[in-house]
ZAGU-897634 format. One record per residue: residue in one letter; x negated, y negated, z negated of N, C-alpha, C, O in turn; residue number from 1. Coordinates in Angstrom, 1 decimal. Atoms other than C-alpha are relative to their C-alpha. Layout:
SEPA  code     n.X     n.Y     n.Z    ca.X    ca.Y    ca.Z     c.X     c.Y     c.Z     o.X     o.Y     o.Z  pos
SEPA     A       X       Y       Z       X       Y       Z       X       Y       Z       X       Y       Z  NUM
...
//
This chain:
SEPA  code     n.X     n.Y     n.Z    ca.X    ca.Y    ca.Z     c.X     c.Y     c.Z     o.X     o.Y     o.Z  pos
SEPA     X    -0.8     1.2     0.0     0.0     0.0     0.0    -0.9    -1.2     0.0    -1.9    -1.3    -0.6    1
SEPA     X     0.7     1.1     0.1    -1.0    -3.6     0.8     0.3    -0.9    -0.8     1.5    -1.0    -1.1    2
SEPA     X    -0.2     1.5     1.6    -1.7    -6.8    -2.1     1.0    -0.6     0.7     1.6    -0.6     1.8    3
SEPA     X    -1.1     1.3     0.0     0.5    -9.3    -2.4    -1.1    -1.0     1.0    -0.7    -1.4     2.0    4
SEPA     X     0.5     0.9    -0.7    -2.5   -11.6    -1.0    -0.6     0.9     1.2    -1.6     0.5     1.8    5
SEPA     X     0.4    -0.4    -1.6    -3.2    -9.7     2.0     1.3    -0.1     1.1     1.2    -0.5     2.3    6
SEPA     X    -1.4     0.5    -0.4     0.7    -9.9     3.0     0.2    -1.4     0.3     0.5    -1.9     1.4    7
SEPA     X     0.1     1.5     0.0     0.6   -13.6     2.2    -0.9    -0.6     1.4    -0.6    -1.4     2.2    8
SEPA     X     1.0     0.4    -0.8    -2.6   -13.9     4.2     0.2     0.3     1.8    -0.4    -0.3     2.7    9
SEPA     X    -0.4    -0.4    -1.3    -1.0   -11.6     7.5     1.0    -1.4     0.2     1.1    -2.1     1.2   10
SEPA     X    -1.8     1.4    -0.4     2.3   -14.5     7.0    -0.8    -0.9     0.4    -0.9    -1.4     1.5   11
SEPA     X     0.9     1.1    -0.2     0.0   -16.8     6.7    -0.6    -0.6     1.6    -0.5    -1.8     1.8   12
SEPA     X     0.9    -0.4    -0.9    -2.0   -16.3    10.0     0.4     0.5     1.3    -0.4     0.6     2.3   13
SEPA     X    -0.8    -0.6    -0.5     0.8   -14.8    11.7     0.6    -1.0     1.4     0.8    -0.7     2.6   14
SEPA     X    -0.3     1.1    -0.9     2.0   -18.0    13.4    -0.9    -0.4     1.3    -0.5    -0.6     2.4   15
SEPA     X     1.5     0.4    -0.5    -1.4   -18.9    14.7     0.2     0.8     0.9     0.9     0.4     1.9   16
SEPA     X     0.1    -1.6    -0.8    -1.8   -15.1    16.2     1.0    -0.1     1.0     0.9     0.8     1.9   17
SEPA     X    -0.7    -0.4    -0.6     1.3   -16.0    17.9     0.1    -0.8     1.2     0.5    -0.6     2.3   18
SEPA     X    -0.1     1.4    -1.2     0.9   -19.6    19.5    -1.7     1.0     0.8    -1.4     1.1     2.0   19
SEPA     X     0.8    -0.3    -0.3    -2.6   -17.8    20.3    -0.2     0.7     1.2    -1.1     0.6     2.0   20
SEPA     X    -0.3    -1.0    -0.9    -1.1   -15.2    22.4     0.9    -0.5     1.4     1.1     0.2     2.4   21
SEPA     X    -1.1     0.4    -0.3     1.4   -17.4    24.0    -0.5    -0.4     1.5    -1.7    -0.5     1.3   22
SEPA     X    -0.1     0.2    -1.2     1.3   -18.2    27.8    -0.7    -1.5     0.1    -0.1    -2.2    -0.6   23
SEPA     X     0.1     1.4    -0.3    -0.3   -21.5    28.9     1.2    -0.8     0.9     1.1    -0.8     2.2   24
SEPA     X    -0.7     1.0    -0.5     2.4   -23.8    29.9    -0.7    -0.9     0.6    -1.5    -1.5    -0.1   25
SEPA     X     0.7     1.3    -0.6     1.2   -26.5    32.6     1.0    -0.9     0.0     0.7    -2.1    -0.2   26
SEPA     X    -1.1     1.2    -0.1     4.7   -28.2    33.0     0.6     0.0    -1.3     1.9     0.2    -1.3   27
SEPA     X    -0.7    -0.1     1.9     5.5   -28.3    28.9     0.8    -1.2     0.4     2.0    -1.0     0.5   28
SEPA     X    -0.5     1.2     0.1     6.3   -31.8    29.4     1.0    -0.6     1.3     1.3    -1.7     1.6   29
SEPA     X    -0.6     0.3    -1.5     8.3   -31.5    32.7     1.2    -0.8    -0.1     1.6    -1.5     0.8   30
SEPA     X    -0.7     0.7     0.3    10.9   -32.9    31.1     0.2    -0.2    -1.0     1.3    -0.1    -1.5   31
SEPA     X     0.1     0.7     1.0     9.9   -34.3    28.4    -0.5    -1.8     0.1     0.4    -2.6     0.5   32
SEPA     X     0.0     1.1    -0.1     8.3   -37.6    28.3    -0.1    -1.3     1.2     0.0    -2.5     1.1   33
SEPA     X     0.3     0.3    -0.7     7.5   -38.1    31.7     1.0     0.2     0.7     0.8     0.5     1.8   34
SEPA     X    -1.0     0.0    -0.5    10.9   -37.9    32.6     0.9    -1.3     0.6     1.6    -1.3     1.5   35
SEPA     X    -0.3     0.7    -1.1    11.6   -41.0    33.4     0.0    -0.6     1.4     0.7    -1.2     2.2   36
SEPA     X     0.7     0.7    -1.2     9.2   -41.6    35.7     0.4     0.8     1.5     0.0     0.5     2.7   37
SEPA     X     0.0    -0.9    -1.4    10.4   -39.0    38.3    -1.2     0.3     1.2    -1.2     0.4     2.4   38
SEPA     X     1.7    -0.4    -0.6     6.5   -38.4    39.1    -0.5    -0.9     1.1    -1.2    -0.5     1.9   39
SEPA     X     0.8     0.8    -0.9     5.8   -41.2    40.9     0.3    -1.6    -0.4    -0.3    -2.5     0.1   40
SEPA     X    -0.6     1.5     0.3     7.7   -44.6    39.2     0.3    -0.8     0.6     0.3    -1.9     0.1   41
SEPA     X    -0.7     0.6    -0.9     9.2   -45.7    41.9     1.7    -0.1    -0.5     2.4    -0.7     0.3   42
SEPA     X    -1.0     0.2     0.5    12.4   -45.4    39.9     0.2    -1.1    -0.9     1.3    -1.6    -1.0   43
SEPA     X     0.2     0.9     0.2    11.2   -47.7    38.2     0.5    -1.8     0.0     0.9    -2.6    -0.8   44
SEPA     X    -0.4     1.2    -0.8    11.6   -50.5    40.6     1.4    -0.5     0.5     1.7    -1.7     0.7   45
SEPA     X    -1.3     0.0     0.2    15.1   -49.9    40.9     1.0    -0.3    -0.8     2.2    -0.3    -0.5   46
SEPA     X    -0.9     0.2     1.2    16.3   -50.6    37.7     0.1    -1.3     0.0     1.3    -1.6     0.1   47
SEPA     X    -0.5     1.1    -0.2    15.9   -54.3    37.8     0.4    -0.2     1.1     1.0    -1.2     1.1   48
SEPA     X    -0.8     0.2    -1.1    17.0   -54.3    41.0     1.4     0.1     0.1     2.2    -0.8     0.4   49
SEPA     X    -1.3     0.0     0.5    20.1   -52.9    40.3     0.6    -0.6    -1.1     1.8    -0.6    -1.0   50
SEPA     X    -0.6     1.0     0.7    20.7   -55.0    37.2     0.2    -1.4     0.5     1.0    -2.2    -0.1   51
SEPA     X    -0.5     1.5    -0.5    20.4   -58.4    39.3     0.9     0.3     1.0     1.9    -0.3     1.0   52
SEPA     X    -1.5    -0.2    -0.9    22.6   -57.0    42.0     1.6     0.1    -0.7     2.7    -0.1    -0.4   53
SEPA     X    -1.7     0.1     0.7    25.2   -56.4    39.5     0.6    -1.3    -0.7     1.8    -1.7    -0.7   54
SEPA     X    -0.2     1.7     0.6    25.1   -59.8    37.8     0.1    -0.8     1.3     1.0    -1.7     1.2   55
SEPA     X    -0.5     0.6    -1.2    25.1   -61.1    41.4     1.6     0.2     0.2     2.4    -0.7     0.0   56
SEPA     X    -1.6    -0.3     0.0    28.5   -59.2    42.0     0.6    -0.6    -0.9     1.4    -1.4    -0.5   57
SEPA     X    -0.6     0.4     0.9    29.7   -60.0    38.5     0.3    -1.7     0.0     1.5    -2.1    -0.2   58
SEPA     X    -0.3     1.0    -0.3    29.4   -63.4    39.0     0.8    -0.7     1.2     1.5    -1.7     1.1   59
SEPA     X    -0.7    -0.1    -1.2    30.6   -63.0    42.7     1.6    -0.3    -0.1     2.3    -1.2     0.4   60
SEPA     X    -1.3    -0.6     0.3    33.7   -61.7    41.5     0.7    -0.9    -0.9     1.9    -1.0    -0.7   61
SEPA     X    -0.2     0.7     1.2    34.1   -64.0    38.3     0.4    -1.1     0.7     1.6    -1.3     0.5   62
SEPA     X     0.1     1.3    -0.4    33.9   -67.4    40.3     1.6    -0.2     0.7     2.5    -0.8     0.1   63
SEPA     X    -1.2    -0.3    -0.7    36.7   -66.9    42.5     0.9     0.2    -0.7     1.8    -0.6    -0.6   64
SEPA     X    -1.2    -0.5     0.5    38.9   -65.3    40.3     0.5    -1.5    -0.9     1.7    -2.0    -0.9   65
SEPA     X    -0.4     1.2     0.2    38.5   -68.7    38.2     0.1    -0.9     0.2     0.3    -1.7    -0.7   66
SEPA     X    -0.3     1.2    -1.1    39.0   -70.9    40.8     1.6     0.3     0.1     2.5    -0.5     0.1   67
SEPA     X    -1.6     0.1    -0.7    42.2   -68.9    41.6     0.9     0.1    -1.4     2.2     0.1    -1.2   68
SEPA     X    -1.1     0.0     1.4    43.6   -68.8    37.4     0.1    -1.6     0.2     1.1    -2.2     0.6   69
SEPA     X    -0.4     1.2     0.1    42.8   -72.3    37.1     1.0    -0.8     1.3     1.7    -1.5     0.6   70
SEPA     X    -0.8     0.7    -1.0    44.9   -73.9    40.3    -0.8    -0.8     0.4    -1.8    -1.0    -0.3   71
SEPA     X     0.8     0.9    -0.7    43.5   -76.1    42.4    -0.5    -1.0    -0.7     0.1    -1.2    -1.7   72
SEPA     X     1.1     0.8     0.2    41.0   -78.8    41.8     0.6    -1.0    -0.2     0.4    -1.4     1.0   73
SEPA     X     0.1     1.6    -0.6    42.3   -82.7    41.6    -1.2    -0.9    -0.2    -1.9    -1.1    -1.2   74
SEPA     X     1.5     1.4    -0.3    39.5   -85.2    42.5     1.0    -1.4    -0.4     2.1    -1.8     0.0   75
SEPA     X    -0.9     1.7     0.2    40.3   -88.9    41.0    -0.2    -0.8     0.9    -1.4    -1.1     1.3   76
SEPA     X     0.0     0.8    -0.9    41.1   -91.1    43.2    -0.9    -0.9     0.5    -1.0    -1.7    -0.4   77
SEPA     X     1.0     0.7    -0.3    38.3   -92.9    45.0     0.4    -1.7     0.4     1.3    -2.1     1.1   78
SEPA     X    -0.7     1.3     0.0    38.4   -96.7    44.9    -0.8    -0.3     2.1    -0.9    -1.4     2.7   79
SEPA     X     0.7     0.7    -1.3    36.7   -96.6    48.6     1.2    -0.5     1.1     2.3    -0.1     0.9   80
SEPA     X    -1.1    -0.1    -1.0    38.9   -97.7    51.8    -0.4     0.5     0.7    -1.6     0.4     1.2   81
SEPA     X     0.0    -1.0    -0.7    40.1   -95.2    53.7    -0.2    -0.8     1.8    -0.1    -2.0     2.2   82
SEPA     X     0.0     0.5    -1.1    39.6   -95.3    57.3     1.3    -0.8     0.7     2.4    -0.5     0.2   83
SEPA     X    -1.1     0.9     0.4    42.0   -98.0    58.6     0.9    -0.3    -0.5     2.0    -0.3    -0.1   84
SEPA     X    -0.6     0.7     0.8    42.9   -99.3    56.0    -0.6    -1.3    -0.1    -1.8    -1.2    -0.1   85
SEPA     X     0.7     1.1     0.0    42.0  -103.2    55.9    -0.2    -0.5    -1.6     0.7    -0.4    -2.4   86
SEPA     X     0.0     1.0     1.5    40.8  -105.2    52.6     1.0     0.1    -0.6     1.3     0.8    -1.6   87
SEPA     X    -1.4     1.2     0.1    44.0  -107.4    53.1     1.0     1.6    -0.7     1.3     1.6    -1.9   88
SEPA     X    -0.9    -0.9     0.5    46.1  -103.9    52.9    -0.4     0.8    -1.3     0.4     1.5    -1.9   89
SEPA     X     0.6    -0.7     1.2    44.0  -102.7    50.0     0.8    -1.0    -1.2     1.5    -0.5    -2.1   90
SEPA     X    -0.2     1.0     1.3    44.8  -106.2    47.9     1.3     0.3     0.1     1.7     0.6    -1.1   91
SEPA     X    -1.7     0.0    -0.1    48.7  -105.8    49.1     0.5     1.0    -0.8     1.6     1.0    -1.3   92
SEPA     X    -0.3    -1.3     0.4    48.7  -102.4    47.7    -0.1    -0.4    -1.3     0.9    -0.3    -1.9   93
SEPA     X     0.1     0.0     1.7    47.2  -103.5    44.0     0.8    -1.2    -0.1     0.9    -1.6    -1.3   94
SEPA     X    -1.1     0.4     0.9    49.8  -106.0    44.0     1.2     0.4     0.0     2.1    -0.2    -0.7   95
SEPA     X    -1.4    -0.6    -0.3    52.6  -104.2    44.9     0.0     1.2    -1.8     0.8     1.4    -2.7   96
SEPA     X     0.0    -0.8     1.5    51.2  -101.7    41.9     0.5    -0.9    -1.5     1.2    -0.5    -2.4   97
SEPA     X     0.0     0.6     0.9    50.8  -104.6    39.7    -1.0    -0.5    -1.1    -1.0    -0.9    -2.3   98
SEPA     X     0.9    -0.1     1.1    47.7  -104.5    38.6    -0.9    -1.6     0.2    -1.6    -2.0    -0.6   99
SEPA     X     0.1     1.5    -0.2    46.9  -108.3    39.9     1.2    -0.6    -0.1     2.3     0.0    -0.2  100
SEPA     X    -1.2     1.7     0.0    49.2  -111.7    39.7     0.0    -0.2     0.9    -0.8     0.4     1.7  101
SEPA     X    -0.4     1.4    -1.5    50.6  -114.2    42.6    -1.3    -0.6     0.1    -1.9    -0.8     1.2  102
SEPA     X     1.0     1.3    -0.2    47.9  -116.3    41.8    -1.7     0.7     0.0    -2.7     0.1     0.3  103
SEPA     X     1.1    -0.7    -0.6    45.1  -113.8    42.0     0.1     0.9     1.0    -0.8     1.5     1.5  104
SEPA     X     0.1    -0.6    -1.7    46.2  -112.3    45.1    -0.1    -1.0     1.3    -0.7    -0.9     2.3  105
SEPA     X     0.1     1.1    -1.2    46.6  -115.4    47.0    -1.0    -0.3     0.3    -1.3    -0.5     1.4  106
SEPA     X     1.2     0.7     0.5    43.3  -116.5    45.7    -0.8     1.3     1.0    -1.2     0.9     2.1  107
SEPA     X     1.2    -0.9    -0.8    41.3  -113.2    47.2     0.4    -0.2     1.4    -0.5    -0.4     2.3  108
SEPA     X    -0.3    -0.1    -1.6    43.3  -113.4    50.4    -0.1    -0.9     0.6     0.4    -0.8     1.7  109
SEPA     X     0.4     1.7    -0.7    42.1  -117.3    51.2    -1.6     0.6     0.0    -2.3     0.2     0.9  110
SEPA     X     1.1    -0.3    -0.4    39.0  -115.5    50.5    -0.5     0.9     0.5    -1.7     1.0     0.5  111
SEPA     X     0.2    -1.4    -1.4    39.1  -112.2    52.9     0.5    -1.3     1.1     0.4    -1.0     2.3  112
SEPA     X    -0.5     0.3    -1.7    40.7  -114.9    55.5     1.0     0.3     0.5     1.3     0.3     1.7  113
SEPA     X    -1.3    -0.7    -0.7    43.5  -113.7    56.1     1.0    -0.9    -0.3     2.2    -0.8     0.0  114
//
């Protein structure tokens, strides 16, 4: 019969004896760490690529749609004159609004000439 420390010492030793015996693996890691690289890292390059293309679309997509919740645009009225339109009809217009007097409309329109 065998000791208690010769048993211990087979357990012991037993492990070793086993990785020892074991086959050399050349692709251990085949899909392990080097897994993302798909053996050459050209996958790589694709990844931000495809994240700015999607933020392109996403914005693509986004712009439009809030153009078409909000309703159309108004622009404030521009104080320029439009194509024929004269001065004289511009002043007639702000007093017809009201936003001049008699005596400051007369007054501009001795001095357009009219």
């Amino acid at each position: 019969m065998k000791s208690p420390t010769a048993i211990s010492a087979i357990l012991a030793l037993a492990p070793g004896a086993a990785w020892a015996q074991a086959l050399p693996d050349a692709d251990r890691y085949a899909y392990g760490p080097r897994m993302m690289w798909w053996g050459g890292g050209w996958a790589m390059i694709f990844g931000p690529l495809f994240m700015i293309l999607f933020f392109v679309v996403l914005v693509a997509a986004v712009l439009p749609l809030t153009r078409w919740l909000g309703g159309a645009v108004v622009m404030p009225p521009h104080h320029h004159a439009l194509p024929g339109r004269s001065p004289v009809d511009i002043l007639k217009e702000r007093f017809a609004r009201g936003e001049i007097d008699k005596n400051e409309f007369e007054e501009r329109r001795r001095v357009l000439g009219d």
